[in-house]
NULUM-489225 format. One record per residue: residue number from 1; x, y, z of N, C-alpha, C in turn. Coordinates in steps of 0.001 Angstrom, whole numbers. Example, Ala and Ser with C-alpha at 12.3 -4.5 7.8 and 13.67 -1.06 7.14 Angstrom:
<pts>
pos|n_u|n_v|n_w|ca_u|ca_v|ca_w|c_u|c_v|c_w
1|13190|-5690|7800|12300|-4500|7800|13200|-3300|7800
2|12850|-2250|7080|13670|-1060|7140|12900|30|7870
</pts>
This chain:
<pts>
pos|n_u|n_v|n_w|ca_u|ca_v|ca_w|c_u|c_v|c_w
1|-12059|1657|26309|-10928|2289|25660|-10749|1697|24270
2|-10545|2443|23353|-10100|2269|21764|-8813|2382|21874
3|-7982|1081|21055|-6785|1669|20521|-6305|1427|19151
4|-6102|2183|18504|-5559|2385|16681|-4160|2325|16796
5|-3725|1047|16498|-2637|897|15842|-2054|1420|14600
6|-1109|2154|14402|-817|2417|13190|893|2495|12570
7|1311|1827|11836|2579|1094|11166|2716|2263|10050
8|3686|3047|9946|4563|3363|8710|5797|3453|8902
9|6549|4108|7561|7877|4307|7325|8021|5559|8007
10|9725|5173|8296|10016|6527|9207|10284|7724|8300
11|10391|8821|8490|10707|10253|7880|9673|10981|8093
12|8520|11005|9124|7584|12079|9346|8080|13081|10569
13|7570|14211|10111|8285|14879|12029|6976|14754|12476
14|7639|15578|13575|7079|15302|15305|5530|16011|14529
15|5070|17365|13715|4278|17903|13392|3318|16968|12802
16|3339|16131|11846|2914|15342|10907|2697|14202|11658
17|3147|13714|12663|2534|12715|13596|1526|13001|14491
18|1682|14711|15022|686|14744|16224|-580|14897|15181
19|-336|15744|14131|-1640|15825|13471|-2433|14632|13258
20|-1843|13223|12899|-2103|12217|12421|-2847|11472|13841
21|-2537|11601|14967|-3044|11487|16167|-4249|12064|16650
22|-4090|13310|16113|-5432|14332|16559|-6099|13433|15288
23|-6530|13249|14224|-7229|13110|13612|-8102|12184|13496
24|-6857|10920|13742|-7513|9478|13608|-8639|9208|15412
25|-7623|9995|16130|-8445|10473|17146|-9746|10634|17279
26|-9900|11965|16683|-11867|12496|16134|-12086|11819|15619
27|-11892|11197|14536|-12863|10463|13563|-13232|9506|14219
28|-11914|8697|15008|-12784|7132|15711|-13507|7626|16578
29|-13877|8372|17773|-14878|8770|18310|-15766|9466|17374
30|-16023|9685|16785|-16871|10669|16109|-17917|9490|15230
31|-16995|8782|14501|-17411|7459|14022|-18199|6081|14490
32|-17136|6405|15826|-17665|4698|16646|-18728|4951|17852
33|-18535|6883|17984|-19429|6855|19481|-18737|6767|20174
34|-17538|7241|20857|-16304|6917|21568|-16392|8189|22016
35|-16092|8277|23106|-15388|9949|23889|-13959|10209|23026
36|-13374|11102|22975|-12112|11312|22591|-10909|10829|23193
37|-11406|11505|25014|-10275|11122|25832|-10724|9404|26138
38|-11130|8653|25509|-10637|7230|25240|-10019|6857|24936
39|-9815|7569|23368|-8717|6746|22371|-7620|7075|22193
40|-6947|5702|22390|-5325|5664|21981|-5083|5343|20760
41|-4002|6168|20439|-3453|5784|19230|-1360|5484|19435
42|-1183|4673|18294|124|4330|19037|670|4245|17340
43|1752|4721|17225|2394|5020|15863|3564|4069|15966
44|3911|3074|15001|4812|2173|14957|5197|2554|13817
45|7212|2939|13767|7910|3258|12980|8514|2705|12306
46|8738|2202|10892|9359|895|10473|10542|2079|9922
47|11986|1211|9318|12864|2102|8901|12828|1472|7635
48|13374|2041|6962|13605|1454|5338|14239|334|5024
49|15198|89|6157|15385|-1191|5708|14864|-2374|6246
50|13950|-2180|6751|12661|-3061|7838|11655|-2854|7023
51|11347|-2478|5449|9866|-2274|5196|10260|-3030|3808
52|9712|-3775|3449|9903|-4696|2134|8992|-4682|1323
53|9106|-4790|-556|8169|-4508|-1052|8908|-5191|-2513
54|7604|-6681|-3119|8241|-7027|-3719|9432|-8228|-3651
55|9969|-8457|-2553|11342|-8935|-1916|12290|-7928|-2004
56|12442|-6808|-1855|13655|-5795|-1471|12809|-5041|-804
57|13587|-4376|439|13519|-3456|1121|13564|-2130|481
58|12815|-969|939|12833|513|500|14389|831|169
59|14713|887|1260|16458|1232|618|16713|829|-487
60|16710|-632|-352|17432|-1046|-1786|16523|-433|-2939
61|15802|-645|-2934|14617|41|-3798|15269|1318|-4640
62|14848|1959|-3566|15472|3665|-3666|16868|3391|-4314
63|17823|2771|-3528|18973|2564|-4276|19448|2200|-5688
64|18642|1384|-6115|18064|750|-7257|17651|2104|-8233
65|16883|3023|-7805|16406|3471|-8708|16935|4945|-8495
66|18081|4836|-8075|19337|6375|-8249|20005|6145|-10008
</pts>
């Protein structure tokens, strides 16, 4: 079994995630020699004010630059 971890910021929908699943999906089998129904993939959601860049968080960021 393969599993792909993968970390971003939240604001994607449900559409834009499964795609991102199907994809990274094929390619790592397709890539590594993997069956499909092997691989897991697992999407970890950070929120903006959990994602830092610089020393400030996205929010502030964004806030910053209203």
């Amino acid at each position: 079994m393969l599993v792909i971890k993968t970390t971003m910021m939240e604001g994607r929908t449900a559409e834009q995630k499964e795609a991102l699943i199907r994809r990274l999906s094929e390619v790592a089998a397709e890539e590594l020699g993997w069956p499909v129904e092997d691989v897991r993939v697992v999407i970890y959601e950070v929120t903006k004010q959990d994602w830092g860049i610089a020393g400030s968080s996205v929010l502030e960021r964004e806030r910053k630059a209203k």
